[in-house]
C-alpha positions in Angstrom: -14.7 21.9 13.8 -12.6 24.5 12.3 -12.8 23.6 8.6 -8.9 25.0 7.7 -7.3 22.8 10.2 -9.4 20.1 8.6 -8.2 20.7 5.3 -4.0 21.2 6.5 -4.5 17.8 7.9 -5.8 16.5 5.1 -3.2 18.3 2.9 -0.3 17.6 4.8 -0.9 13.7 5.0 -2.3 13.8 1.6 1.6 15.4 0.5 2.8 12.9 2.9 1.5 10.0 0.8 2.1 11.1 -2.4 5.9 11.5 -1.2 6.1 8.2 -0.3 4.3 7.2 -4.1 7.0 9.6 -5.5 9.6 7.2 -3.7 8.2 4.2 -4.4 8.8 4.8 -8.0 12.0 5.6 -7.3 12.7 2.3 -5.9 10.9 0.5 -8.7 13.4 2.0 -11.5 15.9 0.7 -9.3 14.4 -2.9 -9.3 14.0 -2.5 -5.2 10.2 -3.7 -5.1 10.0 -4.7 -1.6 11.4 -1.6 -0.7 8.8 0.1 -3.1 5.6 -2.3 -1.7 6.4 -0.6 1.8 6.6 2.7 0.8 3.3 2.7 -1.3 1.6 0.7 2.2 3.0 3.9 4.0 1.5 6.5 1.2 -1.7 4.2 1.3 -2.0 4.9 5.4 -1.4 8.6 5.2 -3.7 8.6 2.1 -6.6 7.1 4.2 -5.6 9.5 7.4 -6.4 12.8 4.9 -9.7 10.8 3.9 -10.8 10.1 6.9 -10.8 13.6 8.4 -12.7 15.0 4.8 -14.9 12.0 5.0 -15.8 13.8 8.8 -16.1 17.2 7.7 -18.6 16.1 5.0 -20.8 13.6 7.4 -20.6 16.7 9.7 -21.9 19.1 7.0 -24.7 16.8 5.5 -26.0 16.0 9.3 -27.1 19.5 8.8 -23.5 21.2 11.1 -23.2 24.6 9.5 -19.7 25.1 7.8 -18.5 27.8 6.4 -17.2 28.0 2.5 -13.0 27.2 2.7 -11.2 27.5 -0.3 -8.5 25.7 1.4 -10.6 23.0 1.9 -11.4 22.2 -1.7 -7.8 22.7 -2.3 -7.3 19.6 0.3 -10.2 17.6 -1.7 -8.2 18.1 -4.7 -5.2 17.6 -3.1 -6.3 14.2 -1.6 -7.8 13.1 -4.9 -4.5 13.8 -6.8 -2.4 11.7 -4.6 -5.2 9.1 -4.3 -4.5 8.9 -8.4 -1.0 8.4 -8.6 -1.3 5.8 -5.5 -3.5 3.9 -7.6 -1.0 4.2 -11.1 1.9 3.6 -8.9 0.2 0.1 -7.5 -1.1 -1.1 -11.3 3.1 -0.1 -12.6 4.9 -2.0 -9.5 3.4 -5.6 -11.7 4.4 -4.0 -14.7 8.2 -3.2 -13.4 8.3 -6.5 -11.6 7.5 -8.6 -15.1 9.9 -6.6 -17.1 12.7 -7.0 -14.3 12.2 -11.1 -14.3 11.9 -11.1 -18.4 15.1 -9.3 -18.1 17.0 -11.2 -15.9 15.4 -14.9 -18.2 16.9 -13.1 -21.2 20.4 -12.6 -19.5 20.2 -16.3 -17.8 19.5 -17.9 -21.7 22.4 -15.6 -23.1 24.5 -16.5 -20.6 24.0 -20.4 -20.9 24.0 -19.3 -24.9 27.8 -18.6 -24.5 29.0 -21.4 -21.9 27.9 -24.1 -24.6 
């Protein structure tokens, strides 16, 4: 196991999901939440992908399979826990976005029925 191709697939699906969180807060200031649910599903697969391969290097390592010290690597840990972070913010904010947008659109529904009296 070469321990810097671990950690580039980890980082580069680890970027991959955290693009797809950066979009799916894009869609949610635009009120487009089923377009935002999908796109934090896809950051939530690629997330998992970069865990998966760390999870193997570590199982690897603590069976006792030498590995040599990779600064790249721990930038990949940090890397996965980052986007891991902001997955988990961006998923507890799509309820938030989702509330305000229907309180919204009540308020507009009351004014406008306010004004056709």
């Amino acid at each position: 196991m070469n321990i810097n191709q671990v950690a580039m697939n980890v980082i580069m699906n680890a970027c991959q999901g955290r693009d797809k969180v950066d979009e799916a807060i894009e869609k949610m200031a635009k009120n487009r939440f089923e377009e935002a649910k999908n796109l934090l599903k896809d950051a939530e697969e690629y997330i998992l992908k970069a865990h998966v391969a760390q999870t193997q290097v570590i199982q690897s390592q603590a069976a006792g399979e030498d590995m040599e010290y990779s600064l790249l690597f721990i930038h990949a840990q940090d890397t996965i826990m980052t986007s891991n972070s902001e997955l988990r913010i961006a998923q507890h904010i799509l309820p938030v976005f989702e509330a305000q947008y229907k309180t919204i659109q009540i308020m507009k529904e009351e004014k406008e029925n306010e004004f056709s009296k």
